[in-house]
PDB file with SEQRES, HELIX, SHEET and CRYST1 records, atoms N, CA, C and O in Angstrom:
SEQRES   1 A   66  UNK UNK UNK UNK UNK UNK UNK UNK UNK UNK UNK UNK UNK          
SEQRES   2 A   66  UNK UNK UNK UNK UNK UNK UNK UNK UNK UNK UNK UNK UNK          
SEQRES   3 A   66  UNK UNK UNK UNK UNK UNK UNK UNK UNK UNK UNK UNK UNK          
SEQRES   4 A   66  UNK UNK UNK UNK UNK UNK UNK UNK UNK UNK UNK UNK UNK          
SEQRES   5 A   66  UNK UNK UNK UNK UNK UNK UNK UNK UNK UNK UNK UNK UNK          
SEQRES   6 A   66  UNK                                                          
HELIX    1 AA1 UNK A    2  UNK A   14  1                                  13    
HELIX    2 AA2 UNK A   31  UNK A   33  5                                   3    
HELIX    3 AA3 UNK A   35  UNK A   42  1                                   8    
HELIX    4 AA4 UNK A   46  UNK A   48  5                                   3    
SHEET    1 AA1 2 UNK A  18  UNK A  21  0                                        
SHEET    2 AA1 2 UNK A  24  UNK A  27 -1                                        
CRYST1    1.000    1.000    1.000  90.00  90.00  90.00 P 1           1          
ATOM      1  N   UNK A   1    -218.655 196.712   6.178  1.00  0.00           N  
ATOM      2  CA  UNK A   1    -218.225 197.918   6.856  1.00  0.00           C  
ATOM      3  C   UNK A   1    -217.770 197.599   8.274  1.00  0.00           C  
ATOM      4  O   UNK A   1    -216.695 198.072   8.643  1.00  0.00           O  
ATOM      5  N   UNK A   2    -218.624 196.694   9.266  1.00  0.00           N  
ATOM      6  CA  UNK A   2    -217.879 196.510  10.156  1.00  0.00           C  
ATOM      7  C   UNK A   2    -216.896 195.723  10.498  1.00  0.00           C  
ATOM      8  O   UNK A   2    -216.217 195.871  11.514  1.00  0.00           O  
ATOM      9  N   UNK A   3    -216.751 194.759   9.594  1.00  0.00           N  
ATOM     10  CA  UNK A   3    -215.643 194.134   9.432  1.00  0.00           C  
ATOM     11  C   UNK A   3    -214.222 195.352   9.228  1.00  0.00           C  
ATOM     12  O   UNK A   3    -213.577 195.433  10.273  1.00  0.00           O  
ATOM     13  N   UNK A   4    -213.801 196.056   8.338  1.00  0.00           N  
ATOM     14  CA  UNK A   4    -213.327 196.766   7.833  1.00  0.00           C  
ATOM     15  C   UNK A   4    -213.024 198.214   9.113  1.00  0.00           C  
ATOM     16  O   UNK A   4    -212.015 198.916   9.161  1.00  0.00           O  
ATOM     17  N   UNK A   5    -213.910 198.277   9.767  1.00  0.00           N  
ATOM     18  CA  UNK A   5    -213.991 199.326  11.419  1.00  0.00           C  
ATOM     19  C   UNK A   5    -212.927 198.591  12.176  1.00  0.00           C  
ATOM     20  O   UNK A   5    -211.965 199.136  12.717  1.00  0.00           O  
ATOM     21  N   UNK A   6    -213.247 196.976  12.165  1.00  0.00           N  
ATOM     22  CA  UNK A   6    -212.695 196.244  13.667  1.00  0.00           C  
ATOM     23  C   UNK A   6    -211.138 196.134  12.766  1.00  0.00           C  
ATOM     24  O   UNK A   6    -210.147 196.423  13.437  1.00  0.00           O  
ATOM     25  N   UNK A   7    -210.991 195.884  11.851  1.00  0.00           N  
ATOM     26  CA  UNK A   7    -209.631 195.868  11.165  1.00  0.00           C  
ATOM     27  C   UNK A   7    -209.267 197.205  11.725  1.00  0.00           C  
ATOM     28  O   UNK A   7    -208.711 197.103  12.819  1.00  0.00           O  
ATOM     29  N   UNK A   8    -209.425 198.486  11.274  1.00  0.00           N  
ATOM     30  CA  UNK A   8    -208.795 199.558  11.188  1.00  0.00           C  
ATOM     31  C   UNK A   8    -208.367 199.929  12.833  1.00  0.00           C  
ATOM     32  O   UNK A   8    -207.417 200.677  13.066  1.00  0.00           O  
ATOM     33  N   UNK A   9    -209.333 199.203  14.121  1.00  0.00           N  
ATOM     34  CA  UNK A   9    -208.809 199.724  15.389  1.00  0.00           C  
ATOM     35  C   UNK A   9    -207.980 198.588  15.473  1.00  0.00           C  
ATOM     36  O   UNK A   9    -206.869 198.727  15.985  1.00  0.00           O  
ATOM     37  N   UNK A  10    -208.380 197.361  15.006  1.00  0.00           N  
ATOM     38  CA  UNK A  10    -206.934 196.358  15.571  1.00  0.00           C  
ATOM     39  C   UNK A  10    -205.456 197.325  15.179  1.00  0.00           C  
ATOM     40  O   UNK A  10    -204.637 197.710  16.014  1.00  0.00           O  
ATOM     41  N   UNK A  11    -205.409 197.536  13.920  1.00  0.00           N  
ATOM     42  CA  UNK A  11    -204.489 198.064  13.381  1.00  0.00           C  
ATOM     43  C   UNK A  11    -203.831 199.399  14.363  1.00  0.00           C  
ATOM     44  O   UNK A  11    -202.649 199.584  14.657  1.00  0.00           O  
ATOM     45  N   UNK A  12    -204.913 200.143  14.702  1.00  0.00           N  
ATOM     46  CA  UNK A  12    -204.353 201.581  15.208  1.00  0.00           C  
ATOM     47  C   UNK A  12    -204.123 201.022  16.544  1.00  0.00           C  
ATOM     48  O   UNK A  12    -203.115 201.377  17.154  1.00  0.00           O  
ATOM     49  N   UNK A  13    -205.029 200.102  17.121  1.00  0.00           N  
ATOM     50  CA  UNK A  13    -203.969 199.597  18.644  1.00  0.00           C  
ATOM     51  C   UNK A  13    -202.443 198.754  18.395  1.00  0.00           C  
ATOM     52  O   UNK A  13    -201.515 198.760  19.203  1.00  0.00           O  
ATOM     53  N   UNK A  14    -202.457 198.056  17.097  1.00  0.00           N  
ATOM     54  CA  UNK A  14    -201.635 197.650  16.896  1.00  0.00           C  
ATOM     55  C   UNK A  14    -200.109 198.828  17.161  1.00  0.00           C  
ATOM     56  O   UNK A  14    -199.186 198.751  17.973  1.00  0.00           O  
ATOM     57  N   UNK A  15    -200.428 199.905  16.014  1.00  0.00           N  
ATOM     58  CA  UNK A  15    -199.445 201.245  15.744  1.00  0.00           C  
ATOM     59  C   UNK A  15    -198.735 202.061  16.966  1.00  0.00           C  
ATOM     60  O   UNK A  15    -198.948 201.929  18.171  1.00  0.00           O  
ATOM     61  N   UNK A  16    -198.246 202.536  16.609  1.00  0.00           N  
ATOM     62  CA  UNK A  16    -197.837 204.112  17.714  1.00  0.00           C  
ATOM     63  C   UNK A  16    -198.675 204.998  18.009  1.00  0.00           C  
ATOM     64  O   UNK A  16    -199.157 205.507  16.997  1.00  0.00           O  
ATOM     65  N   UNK A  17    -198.983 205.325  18.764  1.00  0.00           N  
ATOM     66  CA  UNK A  17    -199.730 206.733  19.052  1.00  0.00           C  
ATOM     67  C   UNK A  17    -199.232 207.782  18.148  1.00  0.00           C  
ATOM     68  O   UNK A  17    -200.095 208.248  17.404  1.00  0.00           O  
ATOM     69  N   UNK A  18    -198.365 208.134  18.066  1.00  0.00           N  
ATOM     70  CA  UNK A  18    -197.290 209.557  17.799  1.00  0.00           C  
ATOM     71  C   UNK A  18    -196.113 209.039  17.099  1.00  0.00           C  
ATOM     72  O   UNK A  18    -195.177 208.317  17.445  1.00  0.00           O  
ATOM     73  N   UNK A  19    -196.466 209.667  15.930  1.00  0.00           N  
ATOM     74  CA  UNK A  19    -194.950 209.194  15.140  1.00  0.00           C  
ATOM     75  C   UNK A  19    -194.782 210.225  14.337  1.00  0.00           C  
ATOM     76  O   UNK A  19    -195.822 210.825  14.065  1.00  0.00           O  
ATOM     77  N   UNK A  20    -193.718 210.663  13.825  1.00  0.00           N  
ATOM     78  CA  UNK A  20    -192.741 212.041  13.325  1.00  0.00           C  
ATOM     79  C   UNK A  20    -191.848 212.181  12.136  1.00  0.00           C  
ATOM     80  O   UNK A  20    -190.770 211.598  12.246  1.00  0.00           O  
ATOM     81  N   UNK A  21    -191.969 212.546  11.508  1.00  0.00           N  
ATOM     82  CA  UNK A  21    -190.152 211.912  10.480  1.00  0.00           C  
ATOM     83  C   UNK A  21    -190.554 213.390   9.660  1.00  0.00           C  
ATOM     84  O   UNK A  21    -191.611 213.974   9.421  1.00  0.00           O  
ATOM     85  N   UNK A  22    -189.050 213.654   9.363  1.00  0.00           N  
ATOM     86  CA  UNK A  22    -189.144 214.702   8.635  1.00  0.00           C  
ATOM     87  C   UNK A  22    -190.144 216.528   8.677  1.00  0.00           C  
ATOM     88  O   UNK A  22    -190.147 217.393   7.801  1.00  0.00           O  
ATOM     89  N   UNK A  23    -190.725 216.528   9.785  1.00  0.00           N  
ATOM     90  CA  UNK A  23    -190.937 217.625  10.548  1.00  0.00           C  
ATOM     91  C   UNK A  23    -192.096 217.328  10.343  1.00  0.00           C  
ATOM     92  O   UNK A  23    -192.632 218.413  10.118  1.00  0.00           O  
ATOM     93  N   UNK A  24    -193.103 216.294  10.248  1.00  0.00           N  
ATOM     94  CA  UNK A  24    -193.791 215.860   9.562  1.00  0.00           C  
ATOM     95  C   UNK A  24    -194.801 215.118  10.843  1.00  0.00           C  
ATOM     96  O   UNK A  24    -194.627 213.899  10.843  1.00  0.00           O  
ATOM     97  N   UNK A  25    -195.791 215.576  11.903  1.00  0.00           N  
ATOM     98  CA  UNK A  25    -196.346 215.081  13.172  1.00  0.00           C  
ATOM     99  C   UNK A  25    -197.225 213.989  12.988  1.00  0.00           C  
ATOM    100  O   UNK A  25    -197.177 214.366  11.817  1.00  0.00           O  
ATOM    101  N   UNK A  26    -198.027 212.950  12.978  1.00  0.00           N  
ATOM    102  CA  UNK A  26    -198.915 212.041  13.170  1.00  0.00           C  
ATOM    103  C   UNK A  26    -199.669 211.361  14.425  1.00  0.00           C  
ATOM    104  O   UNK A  26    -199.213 210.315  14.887  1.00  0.00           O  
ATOM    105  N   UNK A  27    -200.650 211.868  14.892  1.00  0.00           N  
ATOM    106  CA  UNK A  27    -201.330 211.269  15.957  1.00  0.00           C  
ATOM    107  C   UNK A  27    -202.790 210.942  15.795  1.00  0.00           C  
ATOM    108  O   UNK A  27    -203.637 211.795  15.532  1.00  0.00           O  
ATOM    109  N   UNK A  28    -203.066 209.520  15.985  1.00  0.00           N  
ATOM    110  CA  UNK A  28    -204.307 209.270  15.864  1.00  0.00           C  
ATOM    111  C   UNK A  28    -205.241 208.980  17.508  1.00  0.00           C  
ATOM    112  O   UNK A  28    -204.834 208.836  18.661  1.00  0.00           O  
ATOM    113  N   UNK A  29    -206.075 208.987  17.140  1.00  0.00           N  
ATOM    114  CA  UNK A  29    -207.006 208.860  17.996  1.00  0.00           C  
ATOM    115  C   UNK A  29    -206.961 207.531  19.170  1.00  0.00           C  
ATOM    116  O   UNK A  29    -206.718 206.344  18.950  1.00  0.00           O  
ATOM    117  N   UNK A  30    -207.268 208.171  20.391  1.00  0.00           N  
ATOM    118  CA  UNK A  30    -207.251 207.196  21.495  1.00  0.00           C  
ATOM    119  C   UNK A  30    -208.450 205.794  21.199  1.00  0.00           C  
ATOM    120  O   UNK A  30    -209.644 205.822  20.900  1.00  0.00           O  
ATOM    121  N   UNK A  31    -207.785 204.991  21.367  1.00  0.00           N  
ATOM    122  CA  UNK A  31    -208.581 203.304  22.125  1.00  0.00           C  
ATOM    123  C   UNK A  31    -209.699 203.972  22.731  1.00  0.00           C  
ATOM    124  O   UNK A  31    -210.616 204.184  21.937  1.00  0.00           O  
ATOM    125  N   UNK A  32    -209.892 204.376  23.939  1.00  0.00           N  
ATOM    126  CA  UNK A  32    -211.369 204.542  23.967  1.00  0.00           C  
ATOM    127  C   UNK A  32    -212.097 205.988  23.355  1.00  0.00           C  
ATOM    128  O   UNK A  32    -213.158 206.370  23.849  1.00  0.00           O  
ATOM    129  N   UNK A  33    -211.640 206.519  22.583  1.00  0.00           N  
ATOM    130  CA  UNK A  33    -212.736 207.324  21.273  1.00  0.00           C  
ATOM    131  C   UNK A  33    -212.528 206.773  20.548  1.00  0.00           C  
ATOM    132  O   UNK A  33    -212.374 207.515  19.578  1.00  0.00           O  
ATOM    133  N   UNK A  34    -212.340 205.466  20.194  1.00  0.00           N  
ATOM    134  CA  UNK A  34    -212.291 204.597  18.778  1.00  0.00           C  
ATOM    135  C   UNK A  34    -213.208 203.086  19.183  1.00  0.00           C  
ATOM    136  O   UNK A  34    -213.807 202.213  18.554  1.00  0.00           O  
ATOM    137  N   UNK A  35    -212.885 203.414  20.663  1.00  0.00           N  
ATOM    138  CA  UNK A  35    -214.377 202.033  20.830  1.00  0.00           C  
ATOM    139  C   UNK A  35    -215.587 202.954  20.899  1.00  0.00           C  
ATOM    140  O   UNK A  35    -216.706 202.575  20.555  1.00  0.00           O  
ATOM    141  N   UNK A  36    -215.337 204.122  21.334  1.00  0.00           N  
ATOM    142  CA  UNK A  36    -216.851 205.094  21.615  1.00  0.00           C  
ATOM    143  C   UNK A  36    -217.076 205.175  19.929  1.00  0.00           C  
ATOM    144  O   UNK A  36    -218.267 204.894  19.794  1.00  0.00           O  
ATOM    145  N   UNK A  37    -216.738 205.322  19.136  1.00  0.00           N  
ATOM    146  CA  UNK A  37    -217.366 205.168  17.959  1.00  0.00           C  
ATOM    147  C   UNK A  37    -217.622 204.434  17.280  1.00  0.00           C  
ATOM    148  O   UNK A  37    -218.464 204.608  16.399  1.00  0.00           O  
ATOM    149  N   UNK A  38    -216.982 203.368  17.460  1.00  0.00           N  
ATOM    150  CA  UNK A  38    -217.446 201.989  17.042  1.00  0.00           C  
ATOM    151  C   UNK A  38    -218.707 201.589  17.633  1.00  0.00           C  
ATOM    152  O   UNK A  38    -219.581 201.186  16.866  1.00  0.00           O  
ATOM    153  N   UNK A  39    -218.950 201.639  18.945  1.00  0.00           N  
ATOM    154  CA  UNK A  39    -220.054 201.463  19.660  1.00  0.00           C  
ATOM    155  C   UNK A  39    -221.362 202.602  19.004  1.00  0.00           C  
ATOM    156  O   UNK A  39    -222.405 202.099  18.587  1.00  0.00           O  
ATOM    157  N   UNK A  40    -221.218 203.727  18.982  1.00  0.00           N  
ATOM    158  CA  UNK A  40    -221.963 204.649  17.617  1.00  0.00           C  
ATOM    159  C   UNK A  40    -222.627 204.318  16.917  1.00  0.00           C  
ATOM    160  O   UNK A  40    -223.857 204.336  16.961  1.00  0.00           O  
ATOM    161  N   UNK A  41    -221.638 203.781  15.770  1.00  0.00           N  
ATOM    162  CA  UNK A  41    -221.864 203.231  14.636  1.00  0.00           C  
ATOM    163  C   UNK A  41    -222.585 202.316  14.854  1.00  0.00           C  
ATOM    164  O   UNK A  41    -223.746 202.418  14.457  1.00  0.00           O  
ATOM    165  N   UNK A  42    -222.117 200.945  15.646  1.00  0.00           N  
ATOM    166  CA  UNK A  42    -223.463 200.106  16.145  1.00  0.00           C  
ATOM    167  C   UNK A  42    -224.400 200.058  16.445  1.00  0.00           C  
ATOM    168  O   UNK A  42    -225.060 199.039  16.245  1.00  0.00           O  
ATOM    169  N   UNK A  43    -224.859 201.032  17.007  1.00  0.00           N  
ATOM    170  CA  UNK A  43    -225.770 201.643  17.434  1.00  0.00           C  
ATOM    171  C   UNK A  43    -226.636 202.364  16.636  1.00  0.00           C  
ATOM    172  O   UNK A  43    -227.736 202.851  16.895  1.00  0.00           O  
ATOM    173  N   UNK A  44    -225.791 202.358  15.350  1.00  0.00           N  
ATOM    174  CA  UNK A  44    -227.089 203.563  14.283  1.00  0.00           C  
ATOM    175  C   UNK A  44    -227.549 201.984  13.328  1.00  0.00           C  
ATOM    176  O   UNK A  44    -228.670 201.665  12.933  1.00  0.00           O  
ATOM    177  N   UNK A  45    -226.268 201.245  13.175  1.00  0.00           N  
ATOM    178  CA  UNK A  45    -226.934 200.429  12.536  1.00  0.00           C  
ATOM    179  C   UNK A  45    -228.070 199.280  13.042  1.00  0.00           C  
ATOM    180  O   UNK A  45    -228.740 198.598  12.266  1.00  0.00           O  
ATOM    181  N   UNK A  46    -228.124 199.231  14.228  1.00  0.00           N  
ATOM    182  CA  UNK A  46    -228.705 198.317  14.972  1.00  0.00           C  
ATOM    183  C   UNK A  46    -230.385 199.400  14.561  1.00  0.00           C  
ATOM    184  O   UNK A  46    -231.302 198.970  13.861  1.00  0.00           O  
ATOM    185  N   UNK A  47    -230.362 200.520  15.096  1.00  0.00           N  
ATOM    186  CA  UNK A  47    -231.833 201.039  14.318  1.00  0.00           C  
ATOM    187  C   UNK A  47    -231.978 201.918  13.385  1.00  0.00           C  
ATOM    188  O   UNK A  47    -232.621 202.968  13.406  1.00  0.00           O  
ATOM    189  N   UNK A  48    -231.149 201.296  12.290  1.00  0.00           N  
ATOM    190  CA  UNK A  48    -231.463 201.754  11.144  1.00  0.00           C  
ATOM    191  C   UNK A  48    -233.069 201.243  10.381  1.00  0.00           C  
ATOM    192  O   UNK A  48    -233.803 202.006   9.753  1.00  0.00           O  
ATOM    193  N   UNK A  49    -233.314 199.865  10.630  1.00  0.00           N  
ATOM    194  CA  UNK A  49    -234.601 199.431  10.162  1.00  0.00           C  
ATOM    195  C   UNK A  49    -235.624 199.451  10.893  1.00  0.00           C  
ATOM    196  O   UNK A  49    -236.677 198.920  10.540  1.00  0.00           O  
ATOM    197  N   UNK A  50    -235.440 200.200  12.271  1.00  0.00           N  
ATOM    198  CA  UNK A  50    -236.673 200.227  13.233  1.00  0.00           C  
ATOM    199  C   UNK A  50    -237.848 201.151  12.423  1.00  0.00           C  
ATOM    200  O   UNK A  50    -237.391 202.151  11.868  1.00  0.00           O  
ATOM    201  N   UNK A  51    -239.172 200.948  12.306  1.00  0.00           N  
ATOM    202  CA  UNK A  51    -239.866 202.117  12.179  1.00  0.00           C  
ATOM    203  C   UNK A  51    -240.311 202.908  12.855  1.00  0.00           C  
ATOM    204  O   UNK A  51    -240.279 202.331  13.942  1.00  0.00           O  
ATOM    205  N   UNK A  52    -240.811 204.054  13.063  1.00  0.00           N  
ATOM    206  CA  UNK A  52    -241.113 204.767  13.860  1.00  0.00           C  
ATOM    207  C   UNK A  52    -242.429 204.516  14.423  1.00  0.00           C  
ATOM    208  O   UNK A  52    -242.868 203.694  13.619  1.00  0.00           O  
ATOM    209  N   UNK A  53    -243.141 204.658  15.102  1.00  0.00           N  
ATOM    210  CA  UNK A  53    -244.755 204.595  15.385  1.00  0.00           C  
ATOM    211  C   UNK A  53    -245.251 206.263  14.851  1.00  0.00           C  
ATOM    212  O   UNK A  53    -244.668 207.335  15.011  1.00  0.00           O  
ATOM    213  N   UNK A  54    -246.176 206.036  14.372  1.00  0.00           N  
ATOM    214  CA  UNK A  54    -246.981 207.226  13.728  1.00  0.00           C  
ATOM    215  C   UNK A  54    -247.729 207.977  14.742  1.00  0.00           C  
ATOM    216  O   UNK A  54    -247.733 207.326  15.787  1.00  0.00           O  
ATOM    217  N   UNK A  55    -248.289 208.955  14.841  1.00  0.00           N  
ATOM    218  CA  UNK A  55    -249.413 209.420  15.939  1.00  0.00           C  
ATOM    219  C   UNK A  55    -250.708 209.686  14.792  1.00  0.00           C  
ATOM    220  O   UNK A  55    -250.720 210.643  14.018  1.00  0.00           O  
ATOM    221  N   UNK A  56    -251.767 208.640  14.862  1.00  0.00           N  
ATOM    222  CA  UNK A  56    -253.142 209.099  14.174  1.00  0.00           C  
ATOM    223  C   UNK A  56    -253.949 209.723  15.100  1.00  0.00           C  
ATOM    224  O   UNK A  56    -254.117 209.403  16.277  1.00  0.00           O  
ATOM    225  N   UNK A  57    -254.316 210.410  14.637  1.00  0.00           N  
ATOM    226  CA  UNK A  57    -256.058 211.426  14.839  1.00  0.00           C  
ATOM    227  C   UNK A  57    -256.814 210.965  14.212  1.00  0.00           C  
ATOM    228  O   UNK A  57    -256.698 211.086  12.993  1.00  0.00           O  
ATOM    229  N   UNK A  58    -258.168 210.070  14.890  1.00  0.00           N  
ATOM    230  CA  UNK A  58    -259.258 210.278  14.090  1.00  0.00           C  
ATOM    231  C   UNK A  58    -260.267 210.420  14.798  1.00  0.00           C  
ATOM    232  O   UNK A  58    -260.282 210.043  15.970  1.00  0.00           O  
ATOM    233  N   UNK A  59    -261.289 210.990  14.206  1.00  0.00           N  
ATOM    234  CA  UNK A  59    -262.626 211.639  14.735  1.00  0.00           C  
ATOM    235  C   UNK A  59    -263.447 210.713  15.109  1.00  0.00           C  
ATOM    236  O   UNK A  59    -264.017 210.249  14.121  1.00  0.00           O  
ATOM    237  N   UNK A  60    -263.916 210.016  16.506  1.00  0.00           N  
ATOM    238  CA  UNK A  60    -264.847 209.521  17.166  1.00  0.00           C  
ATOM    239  C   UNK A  60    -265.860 209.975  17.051  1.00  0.00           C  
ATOM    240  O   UNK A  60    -265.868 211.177  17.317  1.00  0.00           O  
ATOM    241  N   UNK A  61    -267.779 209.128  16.453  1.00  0.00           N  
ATOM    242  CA  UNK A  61    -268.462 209.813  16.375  1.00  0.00           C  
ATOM    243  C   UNK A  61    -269.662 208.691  17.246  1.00  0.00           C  
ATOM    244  O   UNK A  61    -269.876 207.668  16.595  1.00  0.00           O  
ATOM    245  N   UNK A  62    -270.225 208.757  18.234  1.00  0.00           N  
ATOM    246  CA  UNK A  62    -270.988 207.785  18.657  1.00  0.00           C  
ATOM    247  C   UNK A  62    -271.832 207.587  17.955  1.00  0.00           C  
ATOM    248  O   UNK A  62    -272.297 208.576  17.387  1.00  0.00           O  
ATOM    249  N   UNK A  63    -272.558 205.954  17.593  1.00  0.00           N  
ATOM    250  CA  UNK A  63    -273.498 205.499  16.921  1.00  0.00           C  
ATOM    251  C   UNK A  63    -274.909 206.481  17.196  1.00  0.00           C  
ATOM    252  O   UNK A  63    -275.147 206.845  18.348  1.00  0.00           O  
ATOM    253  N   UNK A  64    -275.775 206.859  16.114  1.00  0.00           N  
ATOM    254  CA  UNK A  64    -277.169 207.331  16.793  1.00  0.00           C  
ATOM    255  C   UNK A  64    -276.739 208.985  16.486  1.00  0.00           C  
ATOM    256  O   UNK A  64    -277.674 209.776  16.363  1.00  0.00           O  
ATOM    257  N   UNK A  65    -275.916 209.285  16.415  1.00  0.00           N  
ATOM    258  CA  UNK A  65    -275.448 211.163  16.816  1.00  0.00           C  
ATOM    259  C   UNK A  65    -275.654 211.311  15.628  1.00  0.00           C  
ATOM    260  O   UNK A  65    -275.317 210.404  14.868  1.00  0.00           O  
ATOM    261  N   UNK A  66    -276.338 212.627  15.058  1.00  0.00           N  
ATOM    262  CA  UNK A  66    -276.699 213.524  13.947  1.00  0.00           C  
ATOM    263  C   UNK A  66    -275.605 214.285  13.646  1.00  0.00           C  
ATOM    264  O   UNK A  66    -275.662 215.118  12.741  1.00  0.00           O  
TER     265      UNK A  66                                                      
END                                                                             
């Protein structure tokens, strides 16, 4: 998948911004909202396997107490 991300922005920096034919408009997305989501995406996958820490409760009872 990220292989396949860094292809698709080489490509769209590669392209036109704005291109037209036949009454027909095309504009894709700016270089930096296409690194801001790439950076995202990195970012979810980087903690995707983190676990969370739990919060336990348990009942303290001093030795000797009835």
């Amino acid at each position: 998948m990220a292989d396949e991300l860094d292809n698709t922005i080489a490509e769209n920096a590669g392209g036109p911004k704005r291109a037209s034919a036949d009454g027909i408009s095309v504009e894709q997305h700016s270089i930096p909202d296409q690194i801001a989501a790439d950076k995202y995406l990195a970012s979810k996958r980087a903690t995707r396997g983190v676990r969370k820490p739990r919060l336990l409760i348990n009942r303290i009872s001093p030795p000797g107490a009835v």
